[in-house]
C-alpha positions, -999 to +999 in steps of 0.1 A: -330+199+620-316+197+584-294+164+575-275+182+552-267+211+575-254+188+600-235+167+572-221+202+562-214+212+598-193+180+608-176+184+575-162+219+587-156+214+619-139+183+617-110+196+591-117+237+612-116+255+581-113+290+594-131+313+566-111+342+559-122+378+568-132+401+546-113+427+535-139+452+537-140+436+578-104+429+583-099+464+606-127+456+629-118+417+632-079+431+640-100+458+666-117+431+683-087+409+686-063+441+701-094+455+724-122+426+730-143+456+721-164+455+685-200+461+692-224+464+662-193+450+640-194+440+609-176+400+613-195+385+585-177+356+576-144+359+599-122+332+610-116+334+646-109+297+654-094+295+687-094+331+699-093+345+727-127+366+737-132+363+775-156+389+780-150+407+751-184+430+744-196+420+709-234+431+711-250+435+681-223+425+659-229+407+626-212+369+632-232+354+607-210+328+590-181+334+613-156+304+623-156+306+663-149+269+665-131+262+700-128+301+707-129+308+742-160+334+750-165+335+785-184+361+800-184+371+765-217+399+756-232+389+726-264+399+735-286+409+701-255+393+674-261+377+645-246+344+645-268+326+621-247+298+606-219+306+626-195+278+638-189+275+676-179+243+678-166+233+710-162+267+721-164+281+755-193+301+763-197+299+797-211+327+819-221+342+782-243+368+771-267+353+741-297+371+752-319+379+717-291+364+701-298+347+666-285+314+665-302+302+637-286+271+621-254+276+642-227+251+653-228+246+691-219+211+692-198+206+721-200+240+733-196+248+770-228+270+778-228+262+819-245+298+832-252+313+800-281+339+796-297+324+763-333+342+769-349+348+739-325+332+723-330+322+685-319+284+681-337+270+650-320+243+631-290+250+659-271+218+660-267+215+700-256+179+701-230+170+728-236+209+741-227+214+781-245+232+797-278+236+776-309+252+797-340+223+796-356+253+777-337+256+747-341+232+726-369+209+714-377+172+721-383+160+689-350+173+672-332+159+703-357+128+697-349+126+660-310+129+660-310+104+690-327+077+663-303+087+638-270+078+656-285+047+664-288+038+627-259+046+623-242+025+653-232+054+671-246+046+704-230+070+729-243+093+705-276+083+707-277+082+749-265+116+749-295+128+728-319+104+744-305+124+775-317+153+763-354+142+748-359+126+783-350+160+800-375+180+781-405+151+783-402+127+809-428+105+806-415+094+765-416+056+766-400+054+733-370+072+747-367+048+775-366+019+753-342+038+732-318+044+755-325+011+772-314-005+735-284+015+733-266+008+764-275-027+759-255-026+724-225-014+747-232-045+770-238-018+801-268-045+809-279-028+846-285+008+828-306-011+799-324-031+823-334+002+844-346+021+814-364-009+797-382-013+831-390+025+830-404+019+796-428-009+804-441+015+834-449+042+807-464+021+786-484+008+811-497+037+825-505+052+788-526+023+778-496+008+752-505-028+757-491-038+726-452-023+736-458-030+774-459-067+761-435-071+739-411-046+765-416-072+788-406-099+768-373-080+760-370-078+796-373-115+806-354-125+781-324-103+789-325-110+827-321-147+809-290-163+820-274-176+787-270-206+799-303-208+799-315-194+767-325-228+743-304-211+715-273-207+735-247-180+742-247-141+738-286-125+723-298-156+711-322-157+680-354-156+707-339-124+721-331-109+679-367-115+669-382-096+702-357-065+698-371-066+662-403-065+671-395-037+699-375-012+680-409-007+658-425+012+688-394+037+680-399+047+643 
């Protein structure tokens, strides 16, 4: 996934700039809004935040570039439409049609797809993070991977779990992911959840020949399961507990 597409992305959808039809496609967008019915339409561009599809038929059409942020498109049939850059931020496309659909760079962050049909689906670049709904099949690990590391950087640590969430569902036996995860709810002091995933990690490890991170994982173990009172340097992580989470996070660049 591209950094600056997602930059971009947030960018639009956080202020909803709805772009504004073209002239040449302002009768078929005023069609599809009167009759839910506009297949192999020409929508190139149109702004359509917030409207009201439910199962309107818009096979084929040409989306690409439309502003579908929050639109609701249940049991919508966009089966074979271009939606390539399209913005469908938080919109609801449950029970949806997006077989042979291109999505190619599209918007679906918080997007409802619970019971969509998304086979052969064209996702590439698609920015799915925070997406309901999204089959284990769609998608791939490393951009789930990838963006999980990056909200970590950057603090955001629900963030990161949610796209941890998502690596673990499509490889289950990624250590690294474990110990992600296992980092992050421990920065949101939900210690049982870390401990459980930092556990899982040192298993994987273990069972992949990783002595190097199976040690050091279990250092990071013992030294969280530490009573404070206990640790030498005193309260909260303690410096012996910040020099073995340094060592740690290595295994996850």
């Amino acid at each position: 996934m591209n950094r600056n597409f997602l930059a971009i992305a947030v960018l639009l959808t956080t202020l909803e700039l709805a772009l504004p039809a073209r002239a040449e496609n302002g009768d078929q967008v005023r069609q599809l809004l009167a009759t839910r019915q506009c297949r192999s339409c020409d929508l190139r561009g149109a702004g359509l935040v917030m409207a009201n599809l439910t199962g309107a038929d818009l096979s084929n059409a040409d989306l690409s570039g439309a502003n579908l942020g929050r639109a609701q498109l249940r049991g919508a049939n966009l089966a074979g439409a271009n939606l390539t850059g399209a913005s469908l931020f938080g919109a609801d496309l449950s029970g949806a049609r997006l077989d042979g659909t291109n999505l190619t760079s599209a918007d679906l962050r918080q997007a409802y797809l619970v019971s969509a049909v998304l086979d052969g689906a064209i996702l590439d670049n698609a920015y799915v993070q925070g997406t309901i709904g999204l089959p284990v099949t769609v998608g791939r690990f490393e951009d789930f991977y990838q963006l999980a590391l990056l909200e970590g950087q950057q603090k955001n640590y629900r963030g990161a779990i949610a796209n941890f969430d998502q690596a673990i569902l499509r490889k289950a036996d990624h250590a690294d992911s474990y110990l992600g995860r296992g980092f992050s709810y421990l920065q949101l002091g939900q210690r049982e959840p870390a401990i459980a995933d930092i556990e899982k990690a040192s298993t994987l490890y273990a069972q992949q020949g990783n002595a190097e991170a199976k040690t050091e994982t279990d250092k990071l173990l013992k030294e969280i399961k530490t009573p404070p009172k206990e640790r030498k340097s005193g309260g909260g992580f303690g410096q012996a507990l910040l020099g073995i989470l340094g060592t740690v996070l290595q295994f996850l660049l």
